[in-house]
N, C-alpha and C positions, 0 to 999 in steps of 0.2 A: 587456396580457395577462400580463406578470410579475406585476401585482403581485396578476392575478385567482389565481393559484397559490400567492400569497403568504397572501392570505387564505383560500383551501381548508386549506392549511398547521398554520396557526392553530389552526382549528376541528378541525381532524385530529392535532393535538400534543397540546393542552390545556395546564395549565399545569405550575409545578415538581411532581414528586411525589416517595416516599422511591425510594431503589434496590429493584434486585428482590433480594430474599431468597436468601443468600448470597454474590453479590456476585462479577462477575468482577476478575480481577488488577489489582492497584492501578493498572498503568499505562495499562491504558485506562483511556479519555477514558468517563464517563457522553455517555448520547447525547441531549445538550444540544448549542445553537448557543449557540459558535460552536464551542466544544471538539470537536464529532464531525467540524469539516475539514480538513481536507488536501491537498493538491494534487502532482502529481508534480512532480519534478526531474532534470534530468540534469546537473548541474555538480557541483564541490565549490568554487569559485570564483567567489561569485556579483559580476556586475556591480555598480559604484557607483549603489548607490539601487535596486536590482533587489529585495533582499529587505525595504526601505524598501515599496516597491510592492506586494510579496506579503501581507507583514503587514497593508496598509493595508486591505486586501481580506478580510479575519476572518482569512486563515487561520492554523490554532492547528499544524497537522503540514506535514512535508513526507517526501517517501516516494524514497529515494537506492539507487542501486545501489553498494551497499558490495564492489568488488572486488575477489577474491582476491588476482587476477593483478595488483592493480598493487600490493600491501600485501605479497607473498610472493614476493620474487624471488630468492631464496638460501633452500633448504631450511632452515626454523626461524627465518629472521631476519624479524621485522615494521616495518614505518615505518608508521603510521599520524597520519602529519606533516599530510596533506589534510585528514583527516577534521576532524583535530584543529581546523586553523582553521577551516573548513564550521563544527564545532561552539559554536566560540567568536563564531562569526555569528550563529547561531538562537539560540545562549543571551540575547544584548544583544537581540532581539526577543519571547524568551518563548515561541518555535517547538521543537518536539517533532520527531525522526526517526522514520520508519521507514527500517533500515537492514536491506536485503535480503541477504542474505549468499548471496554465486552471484558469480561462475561458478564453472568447472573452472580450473586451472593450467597450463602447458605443463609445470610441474615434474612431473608428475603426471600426465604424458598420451603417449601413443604419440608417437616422433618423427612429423614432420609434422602431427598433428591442427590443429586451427583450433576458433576460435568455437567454441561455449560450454566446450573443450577437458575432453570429456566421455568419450572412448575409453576410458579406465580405471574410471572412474566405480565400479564393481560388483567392485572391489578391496579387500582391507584397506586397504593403503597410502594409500588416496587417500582413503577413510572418516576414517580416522584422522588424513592431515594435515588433510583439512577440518576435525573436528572440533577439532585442536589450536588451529589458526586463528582459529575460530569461537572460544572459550573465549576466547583472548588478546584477543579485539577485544572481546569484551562486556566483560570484567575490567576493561580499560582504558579503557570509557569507561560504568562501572557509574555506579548513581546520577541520570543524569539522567530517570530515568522513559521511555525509549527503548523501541521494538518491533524485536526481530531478524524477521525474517522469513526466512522458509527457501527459500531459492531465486524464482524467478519463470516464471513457466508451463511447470512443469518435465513437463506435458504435453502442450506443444508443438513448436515450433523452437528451444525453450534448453535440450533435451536432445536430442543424437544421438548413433547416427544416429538413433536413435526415441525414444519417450516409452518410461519400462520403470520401473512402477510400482513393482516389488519392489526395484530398485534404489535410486529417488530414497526410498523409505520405509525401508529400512538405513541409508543415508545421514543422512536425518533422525533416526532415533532415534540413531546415535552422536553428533551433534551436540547433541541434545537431551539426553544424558545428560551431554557434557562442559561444557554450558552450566551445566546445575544443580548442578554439582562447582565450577566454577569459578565464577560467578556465580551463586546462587541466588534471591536478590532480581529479576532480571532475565525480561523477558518473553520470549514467543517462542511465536511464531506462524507458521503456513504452511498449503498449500503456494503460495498465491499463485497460484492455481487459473486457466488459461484459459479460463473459461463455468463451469457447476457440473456437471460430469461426476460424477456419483454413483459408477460403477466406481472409478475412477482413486482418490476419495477412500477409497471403501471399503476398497479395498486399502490404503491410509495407515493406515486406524482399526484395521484388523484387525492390523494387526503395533503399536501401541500407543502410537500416536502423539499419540494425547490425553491420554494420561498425564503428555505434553511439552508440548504445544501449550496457550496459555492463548486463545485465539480460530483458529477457521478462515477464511482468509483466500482470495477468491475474485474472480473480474474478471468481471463478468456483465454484459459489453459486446453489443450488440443493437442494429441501427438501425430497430425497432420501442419502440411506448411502453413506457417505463421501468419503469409498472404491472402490465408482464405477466410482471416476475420472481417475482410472489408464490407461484405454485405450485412454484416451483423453489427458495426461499427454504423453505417449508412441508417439502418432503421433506426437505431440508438438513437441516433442524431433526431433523428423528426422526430420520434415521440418524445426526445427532452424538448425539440422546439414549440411542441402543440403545447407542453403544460406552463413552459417557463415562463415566470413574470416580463412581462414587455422593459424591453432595455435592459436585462440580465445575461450576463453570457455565463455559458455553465459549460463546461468542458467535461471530456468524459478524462479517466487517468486511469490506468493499467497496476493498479495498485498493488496488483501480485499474477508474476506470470512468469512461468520457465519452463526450461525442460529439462527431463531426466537422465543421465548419463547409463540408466541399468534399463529404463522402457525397450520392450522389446524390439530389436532392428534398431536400437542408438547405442553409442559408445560413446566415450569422452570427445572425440573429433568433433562428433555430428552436432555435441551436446554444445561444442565451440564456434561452429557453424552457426545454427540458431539463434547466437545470441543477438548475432549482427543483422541479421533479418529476422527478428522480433524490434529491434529498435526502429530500424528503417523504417519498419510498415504502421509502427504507432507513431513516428516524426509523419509519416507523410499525412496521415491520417488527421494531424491536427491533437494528438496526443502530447500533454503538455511533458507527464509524469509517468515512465515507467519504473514498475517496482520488482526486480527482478528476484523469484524464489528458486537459490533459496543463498544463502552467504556460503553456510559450511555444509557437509554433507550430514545426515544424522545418526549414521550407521556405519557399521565396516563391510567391506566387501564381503559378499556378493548381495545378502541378500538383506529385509526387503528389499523391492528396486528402490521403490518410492521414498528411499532413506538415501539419494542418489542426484537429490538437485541442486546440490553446492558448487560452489565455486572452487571450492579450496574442501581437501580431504578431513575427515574429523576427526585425527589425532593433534592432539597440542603437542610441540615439541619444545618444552623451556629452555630458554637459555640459548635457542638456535633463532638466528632471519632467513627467512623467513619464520615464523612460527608454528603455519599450519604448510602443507606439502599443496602446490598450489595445483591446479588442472585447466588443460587448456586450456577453459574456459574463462577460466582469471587472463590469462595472458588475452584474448579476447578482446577482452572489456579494458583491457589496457591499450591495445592495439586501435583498438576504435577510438577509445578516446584522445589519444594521442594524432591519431588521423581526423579526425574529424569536427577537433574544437572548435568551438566560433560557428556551427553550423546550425541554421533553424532550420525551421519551415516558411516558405514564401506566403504573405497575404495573400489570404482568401480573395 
């Protein structure tokens, strides 16, 4: 059954063609395989032979929660010691970040707040150190061809107590201004969308957010087939084309999207099937960047499900290769990329 998607794929790619006419920001990825994958992470530490295993598997990104709170723990003072090695790991494999820049601070937040430590959020004070922050971590680790991305479903549960669209898009354009002061060459993209809520984005475009953003960045997670994002892909499109600067291209990217091997009516087969018609349908779509969630699984069998979107199982085994016990789904994303290198999307 994979490899019958594999060759729908194919037929539905076609072969290399030139870029589309004027050309988004250097650091995405054209949306060739194996360049357009990526896969999430939650470490900055990865296990002996873990990103050995990742790589072996295409993938060209990995997609990190770049932490305020654990980089900013003295007003103005940064360690970006983790990342630093994180980064000197992906470099020896030829792996690309996405480094999501979120959450809140405690420095920067009501005494007592918690989690995603967002209480102030719609303050100068807190616009402003995020922004400083944000500036000093792109600055410092400019040049590898990296995607900042701007928070992560900041219309959801990592913004409280609610989602407050006017806020998180203040927020992002001082960030985005101190990005292009400080790091100009650098990407940056958001908002790292929960589904494709057209309000929530609108409000982002309308205060002038694509002025900053070099792709819109969205999770259009669905445990219905993966084919039926195209109308919701279609409108995406015009309402970035109504607001985008003239002679901007802005591309939308899939910056976190899977499916679950425990949701109910899937199992690991289904969960392997999926992956290859989730790529197909964001290649044809003009999708430069899929980020697939999730690397490992988080949990042991059975339960939660939603501990169940890995690739590869979550026990570490040392001293064995593979390292982690891989699932279908790895072979997958092996299988496809192997089938399918060298393959874009034809100009529009």
């Amino acid at each position: 059954m994979i490899r019958r998607h594999l060759l729908a794929t194919a037929l539905l790619l076609g072969g290399a063609s030139a870029a589309l006419a004027g050309g988004p920001h250097p650091s995405l990825p054209p949306p060739v395989v194996p360049e357009c994958l990526g896969v999430d992470i939650h470490f900055t530490t990865p296990r002996p032979g873990e990103l050995e295993m990742l790589a072996a598997a295409g993938f060209k990104w990995v997609r990190v929660d770049f932490n305020w709170t654990r980089m900013e723990t003295a007003p103005g003072r940064y360690d970006f010691t983790a990342y630093d090695r994180l980064v000197a790991k992906l470099d020896q494999h030829k792996i690309r970040a996405i480094f999501i820049l979120a959450y809140g601070n405690p420095l920067y937040a009501d005494p007592g707040d918690t989690f995603p430590f967002t209480s102030r959020a719609g303050t100068p004070e807190f616009r402003a150190a995020f922004a400083r922050w944000a500036a000093a971590a792109a600055r410092h680790f400019a040049g590898h061809g990296y995607l900042w991305e701007m928070w992560n479903e900041p219309n959801a549960n990592h913004w409280k107590p609610q989602a407050n669209a006017a806020d998180y898009a203040a927020l992002a354009k001082a960030t985005g201004q101190a990005l292009r002061e400080a790091a100009p060459g650098e990407a940056f993209i958001g908002p790292g969308l929960a589904g494709t809520k057209l309000r929530f984005l609108e409000t982002c475009f309308q205060a002038g957010l694509l002025e900053y953003w070099d792709a819109v960045s969205v999770h259009p997670y669905r445990e219905t087939d993966p084919e039926l994002v195209a109308p919701e892909y279609a409108a995406l499109e015009q309402l970035i084309a109504k607001y985008a600067p003239p002679g901007k291209t802005i591309p939308i990217v899939a910056s976190e999207w899977g499916y679950c091997s425990a949701w109910a009516g899937f199992d690991e087969q289904r969960q392997a099937k999926m992956f290859a018609r989730e790529i197909t349908t964001n290649l044809a779509h003009g999708v430069p960047l899929t980020i697939w969630y999730d690397w490992r699984d988080d949990g042991p069998i059975p339960k939660p499900a939603n501990d169940h979107f890995g690739l590869v199982t979550q026990e570490y085994h040392s001293g064995r290769t593979p390292p982690f016990d891989p699932k279908p789904a790895y072979f997958a994303v092996k299988e496809f990329v192997e089938k399918m290198r060298g393959h874009r999307v034809p100009a529009q």
